[in-house]
C-alpha positions as CSV (number, residue, x, y, z in Angstrom):
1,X,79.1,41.2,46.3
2,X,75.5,40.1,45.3
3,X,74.6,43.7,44.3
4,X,77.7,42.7,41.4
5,X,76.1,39.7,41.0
6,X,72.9,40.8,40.2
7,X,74.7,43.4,38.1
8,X,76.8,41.2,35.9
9,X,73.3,39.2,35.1
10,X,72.1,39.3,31.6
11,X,69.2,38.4,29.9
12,X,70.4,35.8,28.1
13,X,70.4,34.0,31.4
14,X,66.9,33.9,32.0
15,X,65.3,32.9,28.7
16,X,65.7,29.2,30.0
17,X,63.7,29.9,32.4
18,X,61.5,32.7,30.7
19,X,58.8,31.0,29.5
20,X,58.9,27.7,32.1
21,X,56.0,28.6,34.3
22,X,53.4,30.8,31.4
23,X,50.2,29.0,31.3
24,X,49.0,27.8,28.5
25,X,47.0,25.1,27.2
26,X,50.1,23.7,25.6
27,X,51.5,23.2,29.2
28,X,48.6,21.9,30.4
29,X,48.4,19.1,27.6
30,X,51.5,18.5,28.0
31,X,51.8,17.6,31.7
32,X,48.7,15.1,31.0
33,X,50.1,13.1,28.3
34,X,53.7,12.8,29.8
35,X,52.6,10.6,32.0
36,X,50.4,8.2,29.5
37,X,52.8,8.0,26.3
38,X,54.7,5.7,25.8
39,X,58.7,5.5,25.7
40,X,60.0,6.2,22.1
41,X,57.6,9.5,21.7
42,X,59.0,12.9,22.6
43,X,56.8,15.5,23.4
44,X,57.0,19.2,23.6
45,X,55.2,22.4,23.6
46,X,56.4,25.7,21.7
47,X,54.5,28.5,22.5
48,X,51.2,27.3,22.6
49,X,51.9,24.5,20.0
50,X,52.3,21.0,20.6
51,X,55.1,18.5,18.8
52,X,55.3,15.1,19.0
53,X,57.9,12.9,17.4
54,X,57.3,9.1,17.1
55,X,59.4,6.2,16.7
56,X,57.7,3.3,15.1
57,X,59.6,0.5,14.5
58,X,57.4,-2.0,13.0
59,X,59.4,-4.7,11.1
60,X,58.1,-7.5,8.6
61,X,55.5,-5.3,6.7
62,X,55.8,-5.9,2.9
63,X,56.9,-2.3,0.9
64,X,52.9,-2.4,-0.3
65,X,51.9,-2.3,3.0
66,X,53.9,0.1,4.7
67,X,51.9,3.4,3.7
68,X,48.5,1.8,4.7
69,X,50.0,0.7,8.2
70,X,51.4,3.8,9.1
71,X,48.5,5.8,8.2
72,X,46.6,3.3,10.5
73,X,49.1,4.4,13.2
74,X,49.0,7.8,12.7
75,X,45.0,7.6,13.3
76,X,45.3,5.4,16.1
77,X,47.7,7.5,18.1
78,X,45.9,10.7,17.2
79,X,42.8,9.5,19.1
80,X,44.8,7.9,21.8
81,X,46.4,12.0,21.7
82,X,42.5,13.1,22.2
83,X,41.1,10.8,24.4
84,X,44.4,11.3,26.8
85,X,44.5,14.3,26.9
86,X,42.1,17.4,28.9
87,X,39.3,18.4,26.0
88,X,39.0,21.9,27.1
89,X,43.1,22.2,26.4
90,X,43.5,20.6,24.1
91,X,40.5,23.0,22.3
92,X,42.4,25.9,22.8
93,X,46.0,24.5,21.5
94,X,46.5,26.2,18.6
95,X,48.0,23.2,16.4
96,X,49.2,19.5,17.0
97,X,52.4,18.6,15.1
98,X,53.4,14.8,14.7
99,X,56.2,13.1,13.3
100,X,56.3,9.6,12.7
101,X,60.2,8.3,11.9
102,X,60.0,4.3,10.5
103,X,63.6,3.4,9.1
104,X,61.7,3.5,5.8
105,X,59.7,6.7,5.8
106,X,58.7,9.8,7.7
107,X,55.3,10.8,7.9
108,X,54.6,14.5,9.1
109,X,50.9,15.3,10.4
110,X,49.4,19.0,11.6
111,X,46.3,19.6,12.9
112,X,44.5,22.1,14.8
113,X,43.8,21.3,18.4
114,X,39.9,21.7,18.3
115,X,39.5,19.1,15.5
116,X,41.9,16.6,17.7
117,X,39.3,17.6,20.4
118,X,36.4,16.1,18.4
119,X,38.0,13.0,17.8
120,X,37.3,11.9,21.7
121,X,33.7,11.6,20.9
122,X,33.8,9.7,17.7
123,X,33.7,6.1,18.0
124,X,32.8,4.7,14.4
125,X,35.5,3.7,12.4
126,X,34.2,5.8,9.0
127,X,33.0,8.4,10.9
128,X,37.1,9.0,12.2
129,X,39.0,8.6,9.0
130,X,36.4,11.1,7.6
131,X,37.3,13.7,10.3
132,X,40.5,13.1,9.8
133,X,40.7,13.4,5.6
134,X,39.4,16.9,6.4
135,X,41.4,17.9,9.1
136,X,44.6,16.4,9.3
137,X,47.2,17.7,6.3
138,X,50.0,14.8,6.2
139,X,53.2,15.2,4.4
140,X,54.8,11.2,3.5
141,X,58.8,11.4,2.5
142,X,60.3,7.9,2.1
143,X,63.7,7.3,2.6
């Protein structure tokens, strides 16, 4: 009977569990910051990429505003991203995809992982949104 049921198996019903225990930095990063984010991100790795959706649900910010806030956001959580997360992994993660969902815009963000590395060692506020205007390409689409 189990030589039939080893038989009947098919590939198919082993890619869940195909690429569950490859090392790679992604993994590693991600075991680090799922214990330290907080409860509306979600956080995954593909391949050796790592995705992060946010839900920011900040409420009583004037339409001028908006743009400037959530780009303050953005920053803030990408150097909470660095300073959370192991240097040497998050060096070798080949990029760093964010999306941040407010019920009046989406803001997408993609950087590489060895510029988010360098943001653990900045500490002036010029000196990060500098790094970041040269490394971080943003896409805005209101809604």
């Amino acid at each position: 009977m189990f030589i039939i049921f080893l038989i009947n198996l098919k590939k198919e019903n082993f890619k869940l569990f195909e690429n569950k225990y490859l090392p790679t930095s992604c993994r590693a990063v991600f075991s680090t910051l799922e214990k330290k984010i907080p409860g509306s991100w979600k956080i995954e790795c593909t391949d050796n990429n790592l995705a992060i959706v946010m839900t920011k649900d900040i409420k009583d910010i004037p339409k001028k505003l908006l743009l400037p806030t959530l780009y303050r956001e953005l920053a803030n959580d990408l150097v909470y991203i660095s300073k959370n997360s192991p240097s040497e992994n998050l060096e070798r993660t080949n990029t760093v995809r964010i999306k941040m969902l407010h019920p009046n815009m989406e803001i997408n963000a993609v950087t590489l992982g060895k510029d988010l590395a360098k943001l653990k060692n900045l500490n002036h506020g010029p000196f990060i949104a500098e790094h970041l205007k040269s490394t971080v390409h943003v896409k805005e689409t209101p809604k």
